[in-house]
C-alpha positions in Angstrom: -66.0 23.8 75.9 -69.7 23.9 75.2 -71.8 20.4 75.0 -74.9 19.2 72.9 -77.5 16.7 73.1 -76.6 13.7 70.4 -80.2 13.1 69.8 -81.9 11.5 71.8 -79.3 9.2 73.2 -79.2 11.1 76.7 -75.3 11.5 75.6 -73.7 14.6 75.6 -70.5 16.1 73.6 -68.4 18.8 73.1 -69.5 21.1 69.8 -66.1 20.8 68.6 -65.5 17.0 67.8 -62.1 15.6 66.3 -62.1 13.6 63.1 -59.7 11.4 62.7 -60.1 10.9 59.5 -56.3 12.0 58.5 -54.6 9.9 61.4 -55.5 6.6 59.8 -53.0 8.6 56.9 -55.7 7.1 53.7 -55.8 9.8 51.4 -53.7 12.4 53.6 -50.0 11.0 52.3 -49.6 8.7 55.7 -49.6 9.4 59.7 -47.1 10.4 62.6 -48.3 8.2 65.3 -46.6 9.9 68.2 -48.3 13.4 66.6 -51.3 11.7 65.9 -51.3 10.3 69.7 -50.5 13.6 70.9 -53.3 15.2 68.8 -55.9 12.9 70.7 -54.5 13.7 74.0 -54.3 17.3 73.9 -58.1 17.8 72.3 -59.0 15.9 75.6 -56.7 17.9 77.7 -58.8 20.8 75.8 -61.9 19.9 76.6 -63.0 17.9 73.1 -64.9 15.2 74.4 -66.2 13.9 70.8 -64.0 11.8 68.8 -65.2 10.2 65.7 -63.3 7.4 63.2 -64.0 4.5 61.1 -62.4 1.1 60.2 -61.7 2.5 56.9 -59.5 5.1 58.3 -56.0 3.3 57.0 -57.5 -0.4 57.5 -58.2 0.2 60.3 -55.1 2.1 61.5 -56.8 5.0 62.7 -58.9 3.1 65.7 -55.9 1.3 66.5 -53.8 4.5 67.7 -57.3 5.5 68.7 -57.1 3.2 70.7 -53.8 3.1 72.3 -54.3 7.2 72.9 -57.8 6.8 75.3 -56.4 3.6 76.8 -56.4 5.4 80.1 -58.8 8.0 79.4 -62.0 5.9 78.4 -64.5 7.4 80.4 -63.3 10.7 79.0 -64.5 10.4 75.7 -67.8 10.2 74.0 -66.2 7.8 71.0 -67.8 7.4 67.8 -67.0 4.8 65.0 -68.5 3.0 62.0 -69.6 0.5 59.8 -70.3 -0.5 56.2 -66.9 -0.2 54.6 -65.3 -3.6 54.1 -62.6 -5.2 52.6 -62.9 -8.6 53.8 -66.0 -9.8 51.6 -67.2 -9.1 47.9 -70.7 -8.5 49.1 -72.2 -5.3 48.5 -71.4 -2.6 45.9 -67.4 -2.0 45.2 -66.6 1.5 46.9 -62.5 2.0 46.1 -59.4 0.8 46.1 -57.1 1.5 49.9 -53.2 -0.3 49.6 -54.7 -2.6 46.9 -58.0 -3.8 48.7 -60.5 -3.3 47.2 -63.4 -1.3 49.6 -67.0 -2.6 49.2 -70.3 -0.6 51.3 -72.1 -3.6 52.6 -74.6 -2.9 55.3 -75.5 -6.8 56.1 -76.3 -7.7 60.0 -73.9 -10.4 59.8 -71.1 -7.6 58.7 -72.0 -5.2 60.8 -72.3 -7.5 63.9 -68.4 -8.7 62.9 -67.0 -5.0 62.5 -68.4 -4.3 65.8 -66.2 -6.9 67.4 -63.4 -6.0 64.9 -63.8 -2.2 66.2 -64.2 -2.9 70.0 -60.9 -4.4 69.9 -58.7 -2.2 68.2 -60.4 0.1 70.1 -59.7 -1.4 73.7 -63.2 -0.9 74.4 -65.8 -2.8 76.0 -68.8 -0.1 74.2 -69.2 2.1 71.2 -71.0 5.6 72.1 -72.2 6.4 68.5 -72.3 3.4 65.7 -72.9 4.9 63.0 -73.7 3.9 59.2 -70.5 5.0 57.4 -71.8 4.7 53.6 -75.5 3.5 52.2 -75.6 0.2 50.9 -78.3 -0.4 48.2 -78.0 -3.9 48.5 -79.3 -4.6 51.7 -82.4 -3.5 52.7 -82.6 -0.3 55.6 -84.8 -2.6 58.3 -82.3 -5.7 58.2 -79.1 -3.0 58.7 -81.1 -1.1 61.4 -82.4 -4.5 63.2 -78.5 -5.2 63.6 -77.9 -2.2 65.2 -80.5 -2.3 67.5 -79.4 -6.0 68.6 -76.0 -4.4 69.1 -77.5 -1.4 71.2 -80.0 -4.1 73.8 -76.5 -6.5 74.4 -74.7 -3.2 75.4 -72.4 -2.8 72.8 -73.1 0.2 71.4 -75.3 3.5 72.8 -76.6 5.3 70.2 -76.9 4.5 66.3 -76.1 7.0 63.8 -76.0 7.7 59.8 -73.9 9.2 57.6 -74.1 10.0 53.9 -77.4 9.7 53.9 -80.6 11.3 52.3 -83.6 12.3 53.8 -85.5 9.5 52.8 -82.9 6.7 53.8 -83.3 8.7 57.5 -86.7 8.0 57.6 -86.5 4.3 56.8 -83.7 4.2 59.2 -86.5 6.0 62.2 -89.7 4.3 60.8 -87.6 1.1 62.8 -86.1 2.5 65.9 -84.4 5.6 67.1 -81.8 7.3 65.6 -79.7 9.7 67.0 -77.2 11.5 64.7 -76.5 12.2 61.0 -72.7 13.3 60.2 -72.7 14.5 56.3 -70.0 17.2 54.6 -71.2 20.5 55.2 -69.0 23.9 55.9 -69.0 27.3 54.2 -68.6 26.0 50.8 -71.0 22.7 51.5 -74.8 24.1 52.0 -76.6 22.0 50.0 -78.1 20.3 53.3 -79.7 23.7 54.1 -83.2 24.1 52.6 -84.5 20.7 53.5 -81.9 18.6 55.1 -81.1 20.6 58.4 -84.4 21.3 58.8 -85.9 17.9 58.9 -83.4 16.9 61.8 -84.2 19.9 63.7 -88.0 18.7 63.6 -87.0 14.7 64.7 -84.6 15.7 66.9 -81.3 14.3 65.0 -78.1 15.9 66.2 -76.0 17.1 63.0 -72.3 16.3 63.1 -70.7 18.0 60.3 -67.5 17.0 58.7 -65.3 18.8 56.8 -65.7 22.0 58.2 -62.7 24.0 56.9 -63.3 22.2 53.3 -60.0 19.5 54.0 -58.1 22.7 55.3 -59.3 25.2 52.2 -60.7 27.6 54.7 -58.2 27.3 57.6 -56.5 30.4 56.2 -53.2 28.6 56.3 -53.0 26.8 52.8 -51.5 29.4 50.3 -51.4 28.9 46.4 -47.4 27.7 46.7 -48.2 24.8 49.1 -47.5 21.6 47.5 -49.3 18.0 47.6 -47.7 14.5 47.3 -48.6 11.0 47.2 -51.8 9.9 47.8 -53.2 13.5 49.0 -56.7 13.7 48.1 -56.1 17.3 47.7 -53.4 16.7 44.6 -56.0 17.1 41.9 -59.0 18.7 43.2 -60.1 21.7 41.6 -60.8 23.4 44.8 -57.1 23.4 45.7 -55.5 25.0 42.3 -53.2 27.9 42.7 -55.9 30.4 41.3 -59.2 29.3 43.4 -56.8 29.1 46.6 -55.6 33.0 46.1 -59.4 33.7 45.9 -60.0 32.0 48.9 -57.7 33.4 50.9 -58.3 36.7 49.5 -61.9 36.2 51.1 -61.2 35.0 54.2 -58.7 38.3 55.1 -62.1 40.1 55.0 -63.1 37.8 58.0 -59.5 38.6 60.1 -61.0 42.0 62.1 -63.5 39.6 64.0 -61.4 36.8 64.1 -58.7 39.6 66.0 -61.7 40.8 67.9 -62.3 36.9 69.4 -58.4 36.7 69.7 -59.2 33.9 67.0 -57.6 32.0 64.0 -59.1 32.3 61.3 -59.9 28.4 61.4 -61.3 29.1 64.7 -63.6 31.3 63.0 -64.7 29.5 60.4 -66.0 26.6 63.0 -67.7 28.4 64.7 -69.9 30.2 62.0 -70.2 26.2 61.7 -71.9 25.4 64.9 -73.8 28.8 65.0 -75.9 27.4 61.9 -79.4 26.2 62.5 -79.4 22.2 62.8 -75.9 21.9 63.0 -75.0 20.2 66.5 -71.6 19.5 66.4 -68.4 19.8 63.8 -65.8 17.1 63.6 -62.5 19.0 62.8 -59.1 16.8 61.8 -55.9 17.3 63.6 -53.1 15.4 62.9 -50.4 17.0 65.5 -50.5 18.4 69.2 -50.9 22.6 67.8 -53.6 21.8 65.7 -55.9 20.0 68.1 -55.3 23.1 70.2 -56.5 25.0 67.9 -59.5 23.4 66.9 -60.8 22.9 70.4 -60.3 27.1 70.9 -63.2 27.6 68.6 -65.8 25.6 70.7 -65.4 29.0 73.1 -66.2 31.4 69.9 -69.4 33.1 70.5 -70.5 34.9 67.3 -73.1 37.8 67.4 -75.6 38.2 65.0 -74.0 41.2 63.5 -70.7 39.4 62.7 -72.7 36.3 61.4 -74.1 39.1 58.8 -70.8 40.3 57.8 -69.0 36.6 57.7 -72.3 35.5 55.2 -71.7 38.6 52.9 -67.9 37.5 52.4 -69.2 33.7 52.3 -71.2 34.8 49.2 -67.8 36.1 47.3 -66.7 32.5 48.3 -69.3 30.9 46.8 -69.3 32.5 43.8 -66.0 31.8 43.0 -66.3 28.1 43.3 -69.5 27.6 42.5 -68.7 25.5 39.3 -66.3 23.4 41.5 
């Protein structure tokens, strides 16, 4: 497995990073936590070193297996969490609604200081690699948030400081007050609005680019035909990218990418991650795996090597995609 630079931090990490967004089971129809355990274990087993989650992952839910899965295996893992997402105070700016608590972004030092602690324990963790920013909040003010972080880095807590969902200009505020490191915002084959100015701007300071939602919440793995069904709270029920038509035109694009996937020995997911981390700026892509085969999978594309000719006949078929969902 190949490893990056997160920033400046001095910390390394695997390219291919797992999210974990879908074992806290918000908004993916619930979790397996034996699977999701086994999931963990086998992307370290694999050589995925970069493992990223949130409180607001299932309330919490997804540090807590998190946790139970690196008990033993700490110093394995470069872990990454976040803050800003709270259901314990009405402060801030109402986000949404998770089990009937209602999710505010609140950014305040006092909240951030108090997730921290709330994180290292259901983490069973004595540090944080990457504490990142999970959603802007407008109502506190950039130097107060970043001042918090940077009290949490000097006592130890935490190693590097990170943003996500963030513009350009909230990035600057953010390095006007101390060093930041890395920047994890949606971006895949479908998701290149970051390109013209975005990626650019952290290639020039130095900001390692941790995309999420690579294969579009499984759209471009290749495996999600136009009969699969969704259920419960599946944040794929009524999104227009997942109707029966747009999903046969998807896959009906990405058969045109199966010769150099069978020329790799590659999935077609495999593929499609690492077109990802062959695109200028972007450091590292966070790919979700709820179960044991999956996290194999993922952490197979980190040793994907694309050539330049292939990355020229993956972006003509990436333009089909595009214009087929460009209205979506």
């Amino acid at each position: 497995m190949r490893q990056r630079p997160l920033g400046q931090s001095r910390i390394e990490a695997s390219v291919v990073g797992l999210g974990t967004w879908a074992i806290g089971g918000w908004m993916w129809g619930g979790t397996d936590e034996r699977d999701a355990i086994d999931a963990i274990q086998a992307s370290i087993d694999s050589g995925i070193t970069l493992i990223d989650t949130a409180p607001a992952y299932g309330l919490g839910r997804s540090e807590q297996i998190l946790g139970k899965a690196i008990a033993q295996r700490r110093d394995q893992v470069v872990l990454a969490t976040k803050c800003g997402l709270v259901w314990d105070t009405d402060k801030g700016t109402p986000f949404v609604m998770q089990n009937g608590r209602q999710i505010h972004r609140y950014l305040g030092p006092e909240s951030i200081k108090r997730e921290c602690e709330q994180s290292l324990q259901r983490l069973g963790t004595d540090h944080i690699d990457v504490y990142q920013t999970h959603w802007q909040d407008s109502t506190t003010p950039i130097e107060d948030t970043m001042s918090a972080l940077l009290d949490l880095k000097r006592e130890g807590k935490i190693r590097a400081i990170g943003v996500s969902n963030a513009t350009i200009e909230q990035i600057a505020e953010y390095e006007a007050i101390g060093p930041l490191d890395t920047d994890q915002e949606k971006y895949s084959m479908l998701d290149r609005n970051l390109e013209p100015v975005h990626l650019p701007y952290l290639r020039k300071n130095n900001i390692a680019f941790l995309a999420y939602s690579p294969l579009a919440n499984g759209l471009l793995s290749g495996k999600i035909t136009p009969s699969r069904q969704f259920s419960g709270d599946d944040l794929r029920l009524n999104n227009a990218r997942f109707t029966d038509e747009n999903r046969q035109w998807v896959a009906n694009v990405l058969r045109e990418f199966e010769p150099i996937a069978k020329e790799h020995g590659a999935t077609i997911a495999q593929l499609v991650i690492a077109w990802t981390l062959e695109q200028p700026g972007v450091t590292h892509a966070l790919v979700g795996g709820r179960n044991r085969k999956q996290a194999l999978e993922n952490a197979g594309a980190g040793d994907v090597v694309l050539s330049a000719e292939e990355l020229n006949l993956i972006d003509q078929a990436i333009e089909q995609l595009n214009e087929v969902t460009a209205n979506i």
